[in-house]
C-alpha positions in Angstrom: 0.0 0.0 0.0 1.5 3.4 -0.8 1.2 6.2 1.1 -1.6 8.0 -1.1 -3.8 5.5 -0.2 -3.3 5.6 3.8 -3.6 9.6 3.3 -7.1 9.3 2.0 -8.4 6.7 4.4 -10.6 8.6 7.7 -11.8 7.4 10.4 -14.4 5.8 9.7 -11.9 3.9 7.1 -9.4 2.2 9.1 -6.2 1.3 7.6 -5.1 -2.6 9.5 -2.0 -3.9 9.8 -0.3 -6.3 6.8 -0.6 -9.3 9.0 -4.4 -8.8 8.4 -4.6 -8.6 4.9 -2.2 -12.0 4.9 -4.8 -13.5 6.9 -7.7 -12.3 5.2 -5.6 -13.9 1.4 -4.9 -17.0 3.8 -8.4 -17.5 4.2 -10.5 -16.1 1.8 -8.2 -16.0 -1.3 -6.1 -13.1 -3.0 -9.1 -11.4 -4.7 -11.0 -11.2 -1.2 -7.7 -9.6 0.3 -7.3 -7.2 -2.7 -10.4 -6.2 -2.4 -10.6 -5.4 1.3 -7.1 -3.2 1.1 -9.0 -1.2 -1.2 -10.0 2.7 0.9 -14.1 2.6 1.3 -14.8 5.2 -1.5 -13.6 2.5 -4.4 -15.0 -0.2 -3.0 -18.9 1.7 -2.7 -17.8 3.0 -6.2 -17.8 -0.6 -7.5 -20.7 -1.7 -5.7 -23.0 1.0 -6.4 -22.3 0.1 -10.4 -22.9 -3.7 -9.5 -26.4 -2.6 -7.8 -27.1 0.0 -10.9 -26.0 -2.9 -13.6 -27.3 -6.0 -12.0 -30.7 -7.2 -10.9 -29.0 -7.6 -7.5 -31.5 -7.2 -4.3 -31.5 -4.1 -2.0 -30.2 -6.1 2.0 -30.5 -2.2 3.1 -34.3 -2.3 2.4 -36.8 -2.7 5.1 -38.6 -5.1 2.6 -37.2 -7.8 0.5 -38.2 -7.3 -3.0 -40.6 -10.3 -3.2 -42.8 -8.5 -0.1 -43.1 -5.0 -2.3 -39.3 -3.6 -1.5 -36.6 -2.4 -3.4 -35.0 0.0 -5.0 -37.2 0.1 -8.2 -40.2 -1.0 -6.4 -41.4 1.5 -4.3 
């Protein structure tokens, strides 16, 4: 990680050590760890597309989709 990217991390976007990213690659796999380095920002960048470009279901609605929730089912 270069020092750019621990710049732009806050608070509320902790920056953990190396020896949990190793773990996290250990157990999950390197794309999982990749993934998990990356600051908050990019990573709700990424899955806001997904959600936009998907038919992927809302988990932040009160509702699941098949009882009248969703995004595009007020």
């Amino acid at each position: 990680m270069n020092d750019d990217q621990a710049t732009n991390r806050g608070p509320e976007d902790p920056l953990y050590s190396d020896e949990y990213y190793e773990f996290l690659e250990q157990q999950f796999g390197p794309e999982k760890a990749a993934w998990a380095r990356l600051p908050r920002a990019e990573r709700e960048k990424e899955l806001t597309w997904i959600h936009a470009n998907y038919d992927t279901p809302d988990d932040l609605d009160e509702w699941p989709p098949e009882l009248g929730g969703g995004v595009f089912n007020p």
